[in-house]
C-alpha positions as CSV (number, residue, x, y, z in Angstrom):
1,X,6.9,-5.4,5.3
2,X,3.4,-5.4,3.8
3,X,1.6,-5.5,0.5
4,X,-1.7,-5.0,-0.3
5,X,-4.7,-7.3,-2.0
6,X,-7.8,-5.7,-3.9
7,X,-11.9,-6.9,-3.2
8,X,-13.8,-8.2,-6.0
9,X,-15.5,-5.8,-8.4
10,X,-18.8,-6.5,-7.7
11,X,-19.5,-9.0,-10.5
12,X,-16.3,-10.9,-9.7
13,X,-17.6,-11.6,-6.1
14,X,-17.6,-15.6,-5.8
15,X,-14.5,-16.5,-7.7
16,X,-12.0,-13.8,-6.6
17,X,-12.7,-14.2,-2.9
18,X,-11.0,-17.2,-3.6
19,X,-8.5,-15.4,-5.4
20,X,-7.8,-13.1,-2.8
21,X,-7.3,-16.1,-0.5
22,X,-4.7,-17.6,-2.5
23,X,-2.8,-14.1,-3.4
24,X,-2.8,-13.3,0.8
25,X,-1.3,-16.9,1.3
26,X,1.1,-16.4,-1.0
27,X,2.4,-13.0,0.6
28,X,2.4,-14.8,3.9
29,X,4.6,-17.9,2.6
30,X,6.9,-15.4,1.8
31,X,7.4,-13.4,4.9
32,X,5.5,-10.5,4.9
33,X,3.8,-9.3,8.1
34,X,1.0,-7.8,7.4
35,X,-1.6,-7.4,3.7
36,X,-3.7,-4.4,3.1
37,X,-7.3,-4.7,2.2
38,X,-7.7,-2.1,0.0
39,X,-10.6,0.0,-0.2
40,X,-11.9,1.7,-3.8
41,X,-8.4,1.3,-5.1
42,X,-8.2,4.5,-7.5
43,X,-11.9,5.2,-7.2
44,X,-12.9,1.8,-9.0
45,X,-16.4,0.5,-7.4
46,X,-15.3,-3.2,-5.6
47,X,-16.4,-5.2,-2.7
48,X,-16.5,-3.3,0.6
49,X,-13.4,-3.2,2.5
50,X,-14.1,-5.0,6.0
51,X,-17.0,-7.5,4.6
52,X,-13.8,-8.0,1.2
53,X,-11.7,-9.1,4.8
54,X,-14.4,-11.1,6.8
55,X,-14.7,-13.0,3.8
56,X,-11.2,-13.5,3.3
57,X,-10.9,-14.5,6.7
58,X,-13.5,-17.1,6.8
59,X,-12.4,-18.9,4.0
60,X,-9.1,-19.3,5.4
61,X,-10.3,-20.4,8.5
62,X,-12.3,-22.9,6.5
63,X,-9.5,-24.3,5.4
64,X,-7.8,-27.0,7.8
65,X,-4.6,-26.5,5.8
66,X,-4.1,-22.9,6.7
67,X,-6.5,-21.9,9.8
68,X,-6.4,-18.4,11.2
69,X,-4.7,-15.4,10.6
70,X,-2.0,-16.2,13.1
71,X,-1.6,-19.7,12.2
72,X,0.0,-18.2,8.6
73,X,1.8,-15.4,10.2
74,X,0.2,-12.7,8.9
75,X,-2.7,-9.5,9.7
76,X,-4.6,-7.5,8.1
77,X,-4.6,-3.9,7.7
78,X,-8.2,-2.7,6.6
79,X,-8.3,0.2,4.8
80,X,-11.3,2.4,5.1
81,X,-12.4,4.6,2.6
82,X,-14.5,8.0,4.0
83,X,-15.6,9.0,0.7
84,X,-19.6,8.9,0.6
85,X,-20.1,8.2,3.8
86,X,-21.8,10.7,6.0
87,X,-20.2,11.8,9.5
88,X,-23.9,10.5,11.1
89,X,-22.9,7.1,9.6
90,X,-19.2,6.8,10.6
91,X,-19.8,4.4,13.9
92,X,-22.7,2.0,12.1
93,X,-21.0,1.8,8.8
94,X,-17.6,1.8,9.7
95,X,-16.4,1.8,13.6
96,X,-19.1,-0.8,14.9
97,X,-18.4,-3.6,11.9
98,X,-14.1,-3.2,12.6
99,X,-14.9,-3.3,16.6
100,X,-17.1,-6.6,16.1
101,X,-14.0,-8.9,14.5
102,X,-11.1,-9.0,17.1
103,X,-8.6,-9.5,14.0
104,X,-9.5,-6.1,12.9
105,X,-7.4,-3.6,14.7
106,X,-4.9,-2.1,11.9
107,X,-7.2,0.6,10.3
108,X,-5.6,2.8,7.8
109,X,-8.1,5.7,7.2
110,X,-8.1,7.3,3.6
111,X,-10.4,10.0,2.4
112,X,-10.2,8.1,-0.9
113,X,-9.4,8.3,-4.6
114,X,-12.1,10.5,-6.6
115,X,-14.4,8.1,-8.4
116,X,-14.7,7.4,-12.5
117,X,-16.5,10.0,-14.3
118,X,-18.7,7.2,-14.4
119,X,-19.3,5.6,-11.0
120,X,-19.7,10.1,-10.3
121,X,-22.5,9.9,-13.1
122,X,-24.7,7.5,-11.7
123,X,-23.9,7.8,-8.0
124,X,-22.8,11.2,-7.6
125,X,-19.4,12.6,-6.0
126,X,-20.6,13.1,-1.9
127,X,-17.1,13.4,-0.2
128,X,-18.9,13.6,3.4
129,X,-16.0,11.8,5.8
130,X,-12.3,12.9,5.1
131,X,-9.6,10.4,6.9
132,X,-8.8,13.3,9.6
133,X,-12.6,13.0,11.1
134,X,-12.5,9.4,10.8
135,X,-9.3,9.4,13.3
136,X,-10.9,11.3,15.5
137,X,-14.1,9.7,15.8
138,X,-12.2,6.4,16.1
139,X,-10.1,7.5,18.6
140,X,-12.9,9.5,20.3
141,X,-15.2,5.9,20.4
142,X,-12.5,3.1,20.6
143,X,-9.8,3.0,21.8
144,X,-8.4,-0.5,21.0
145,X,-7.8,0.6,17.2
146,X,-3.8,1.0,15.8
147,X,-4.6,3.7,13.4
148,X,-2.6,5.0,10.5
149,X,-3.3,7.2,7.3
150,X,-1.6,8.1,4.2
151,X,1.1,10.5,3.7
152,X,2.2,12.0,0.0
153,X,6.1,12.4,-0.2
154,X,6.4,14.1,-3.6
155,X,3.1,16.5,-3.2
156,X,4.1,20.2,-3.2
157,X,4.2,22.4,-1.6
158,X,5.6,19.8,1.0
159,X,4.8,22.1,4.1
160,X,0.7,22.2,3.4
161,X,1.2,18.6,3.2
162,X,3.4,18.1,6.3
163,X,0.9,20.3,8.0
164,X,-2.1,17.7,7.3
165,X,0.1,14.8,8.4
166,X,0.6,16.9,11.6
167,X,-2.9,17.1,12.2
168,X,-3.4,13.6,11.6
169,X,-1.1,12.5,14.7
170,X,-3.2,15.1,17.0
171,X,-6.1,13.4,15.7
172,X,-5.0,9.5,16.2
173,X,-2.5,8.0,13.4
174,X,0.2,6.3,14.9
175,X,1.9,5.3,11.6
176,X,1.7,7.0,8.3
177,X,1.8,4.3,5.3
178,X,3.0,6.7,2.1
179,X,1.9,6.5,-1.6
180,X,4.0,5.2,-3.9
181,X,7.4,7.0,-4.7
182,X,8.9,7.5,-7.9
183,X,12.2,8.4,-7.0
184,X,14.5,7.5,-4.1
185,X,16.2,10.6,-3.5
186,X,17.5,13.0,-0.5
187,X,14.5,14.9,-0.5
188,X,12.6,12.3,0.1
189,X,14.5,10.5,3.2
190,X,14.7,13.9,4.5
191,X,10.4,14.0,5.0
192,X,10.3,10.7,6.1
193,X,12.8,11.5,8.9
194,X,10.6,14.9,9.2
195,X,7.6,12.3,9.8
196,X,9.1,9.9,12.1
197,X,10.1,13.4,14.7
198,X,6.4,13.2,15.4
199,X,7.1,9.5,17.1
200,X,5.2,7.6,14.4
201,X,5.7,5.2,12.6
202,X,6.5,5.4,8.8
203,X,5.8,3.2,5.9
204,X,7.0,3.8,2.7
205,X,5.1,2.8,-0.9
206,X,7.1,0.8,-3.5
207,X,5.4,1.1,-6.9
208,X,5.9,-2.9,-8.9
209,X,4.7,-1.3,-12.6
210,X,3.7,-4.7,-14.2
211,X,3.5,-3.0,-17.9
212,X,3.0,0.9,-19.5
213,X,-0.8,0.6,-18.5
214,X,0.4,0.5,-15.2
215,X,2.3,3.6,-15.5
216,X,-1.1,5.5,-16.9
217,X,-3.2,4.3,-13.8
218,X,-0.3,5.9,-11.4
219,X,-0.6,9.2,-13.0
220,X,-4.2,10.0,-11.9
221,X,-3.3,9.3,-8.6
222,X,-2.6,11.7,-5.9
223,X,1.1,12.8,-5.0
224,X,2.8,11.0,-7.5
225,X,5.7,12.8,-9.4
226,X,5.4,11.8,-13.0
227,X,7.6,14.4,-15.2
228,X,8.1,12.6,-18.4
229,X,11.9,13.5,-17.0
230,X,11.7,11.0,-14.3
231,X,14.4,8.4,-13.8
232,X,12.1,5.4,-13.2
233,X,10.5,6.4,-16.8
234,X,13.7,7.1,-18.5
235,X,14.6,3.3,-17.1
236,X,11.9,2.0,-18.1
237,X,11.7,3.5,-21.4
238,X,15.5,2.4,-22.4
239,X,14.9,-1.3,-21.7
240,X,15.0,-3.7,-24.2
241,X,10.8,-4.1,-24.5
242,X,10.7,-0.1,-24.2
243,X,6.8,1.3,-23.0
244,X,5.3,-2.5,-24.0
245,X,3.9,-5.2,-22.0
246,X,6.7,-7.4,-21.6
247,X,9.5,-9.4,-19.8
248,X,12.1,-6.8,-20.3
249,X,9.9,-4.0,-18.8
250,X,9.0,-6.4,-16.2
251,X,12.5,-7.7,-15.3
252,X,13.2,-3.5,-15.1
253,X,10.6,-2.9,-12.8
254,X,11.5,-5.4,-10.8
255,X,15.2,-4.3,-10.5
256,X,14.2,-0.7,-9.7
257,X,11.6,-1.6,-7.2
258,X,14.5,-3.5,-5.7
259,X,16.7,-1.2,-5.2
260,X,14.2,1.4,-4.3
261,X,13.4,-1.3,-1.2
262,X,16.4,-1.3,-0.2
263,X,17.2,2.5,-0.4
264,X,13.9,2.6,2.0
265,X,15.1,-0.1,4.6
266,X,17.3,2.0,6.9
267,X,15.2,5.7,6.8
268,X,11.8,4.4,6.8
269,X,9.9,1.6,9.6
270,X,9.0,-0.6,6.8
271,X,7.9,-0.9,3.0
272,X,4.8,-1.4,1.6
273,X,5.2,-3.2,-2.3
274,X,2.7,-2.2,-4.3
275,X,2.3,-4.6,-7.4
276,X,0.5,-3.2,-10.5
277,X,1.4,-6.5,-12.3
278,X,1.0,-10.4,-11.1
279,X,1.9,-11.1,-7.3
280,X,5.1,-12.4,-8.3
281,X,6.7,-9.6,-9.3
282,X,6.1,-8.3,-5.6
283,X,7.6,-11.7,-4.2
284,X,10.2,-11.8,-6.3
285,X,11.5,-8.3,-5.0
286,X,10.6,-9.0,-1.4
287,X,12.8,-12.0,-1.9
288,X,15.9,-10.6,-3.7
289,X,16.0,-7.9,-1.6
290,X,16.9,-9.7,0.9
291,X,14.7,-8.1,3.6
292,X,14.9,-10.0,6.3
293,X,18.3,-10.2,6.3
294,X,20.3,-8.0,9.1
295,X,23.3,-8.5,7.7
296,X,21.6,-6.7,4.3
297,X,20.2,-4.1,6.2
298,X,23.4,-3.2,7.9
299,X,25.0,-2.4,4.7
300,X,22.8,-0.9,3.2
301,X,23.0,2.9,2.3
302,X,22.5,5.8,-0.4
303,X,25.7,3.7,-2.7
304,X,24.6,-0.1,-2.7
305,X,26.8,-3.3,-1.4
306,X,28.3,-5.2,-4.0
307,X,26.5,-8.4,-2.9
308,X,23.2,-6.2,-3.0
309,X,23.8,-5.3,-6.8
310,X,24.6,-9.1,-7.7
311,X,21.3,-10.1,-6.2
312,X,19.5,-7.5,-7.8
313,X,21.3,-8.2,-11.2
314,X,20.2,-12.0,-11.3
315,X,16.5,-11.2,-10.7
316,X,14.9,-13.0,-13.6
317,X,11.6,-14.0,-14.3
């Protein structure tokens, strides 16, 4: 299981380092294995990835209450944008800063969310990297890196995507973690099977929408399939709040996420919650879910246990 914990924008710096401290404590009180630095998150300018997770780390080490990353029970896994940065500049700016901090050994390389129209106005658009170079040249430099990359399980056409994701093994990625799917269905587990024949490992994205402004910030994203005919939406739409910030859209999203976890937990390696509303919402489905329990996992297939829907139909908030 992982989850994922954004930088600072960069006037925010000071107080939400702290912030993040607390949020990636949280997630490891819970149980998860490992927290995703995130990198850019949908091309919004924040704090550089790996200096975001050295600072992180510090502070927790700072602490005498919580100590290192393996005293909590939990790692990072440092996402690394390419976007901007030049192929001359891959080792100094990127593979020479992750090889310096022993923590630092899950990289998951992205080529990265196109910027604002206004961070493109000022700074201009220079793709340079894409995620496939950065593989190789981290594989071709280091070799003590466990490198993954992102995979899109709704893009079509599905085989110029599966083709990419092939690539991406010959270059280095030994797990794939996916975006954020919309809907559960046989299509779906069918690719991620597809995926795991290439003897990696696959994570699967769980979308937590914490209100409608969360479904708006999905839809710019890449891969994601957002027909105004989607189930999730219908869902979401019908409850009691309908397309408001709410409890009721809330409690919804929470129950769907849910069940989407637990519809993951057999085909994929793992799940990766990815919480568009307060932290809570993610904890509350990792713990309703029931995801570390075997006996949960067992049972668990395309029709859903009895004892699975209870849980799922006391979630409250």
């Amino acid at each position: 299981m992982t989850a994922e914990v954004n930088p600072p924008k960069p006037r925010e710096n000071g107080e939400r380092a702290g912030a993040m401290r607390r949020a990636i404590k949280k997630w490891a009180d819970c149980g998860v294995d490992a927290v995703n630095i995130t990198d850019s998150p949908s091309g919004v300018l924040r704090m550089e990835s790996i200096e975001a997770a050295e600072k992180v780390k510090d502070l927790l080490e700072s602490t005498k209450l919580e100590g290192t990353l393996k005293d909590i029970g939990i790692e990072f896994i440092v996402q690394k944008v390419c976007r901007g940065v030049e192929r001359a500049n891959v080792k100094p700016e990127i593979l020479d800063k992750l090889d310096s901090i022993e923590e630092f050994r899950h990289v998951l390389a992205l080529t990265g969310d196109a910027p604002r129209p206004t961070i493109i106005n000022k700074h201009g658009d220079h793709t340079g990297l894409n995620s496939t170079r950065l593989l190789e040249a981290a594989t071709d430099e280091f070799g003590c890196f466990h490198l993954g990359a992102a995979a899109f399980l709704e893009t079509e056409p599905w085989e110029a995507q599966f083709a990419r994701i092939c690539e991406k093994v010959e270059k280095g990625a030994r797990f794939f973690q996916t975006q954020g799917v919309m809907d559960v269905n046989d299509k779906v587990i069918e690719r991620i099977k597809q995926i795991k024949a290439l003897d990696v490992k696959v994570i699967v994205g769980v979308f937590i929408l914490g209100s409608s402004d969360s479904i708006g910030l999905i839809k710019g994203l890449e891969g994601i399939d957002i027909r105004d005919e989607n189930p999730i939406l219908e869902r979401l739409r019908k409850s009691k709040g309908g397309y408001k910030t709410g409890t009721e859209f809330r409690r919804e999203a929470i129950k769907i996420a849910t069940e989407q976890a637990l519809a993951l937990v057999k085909p994929a390696d793992g799940i990766h919650l990815m919480t568009f509303g307060p932290i809570d919402d993610g904890v509350k489905v990792y713990k309703n879910a029931g995801l570390r329990d075997e006996q949960t996992i067992h049972k668990t297939n395309s029709k859903l246990s009895s004892t699975t829907q209870e849980r799922i139909e006391m979630i409250a908030i």
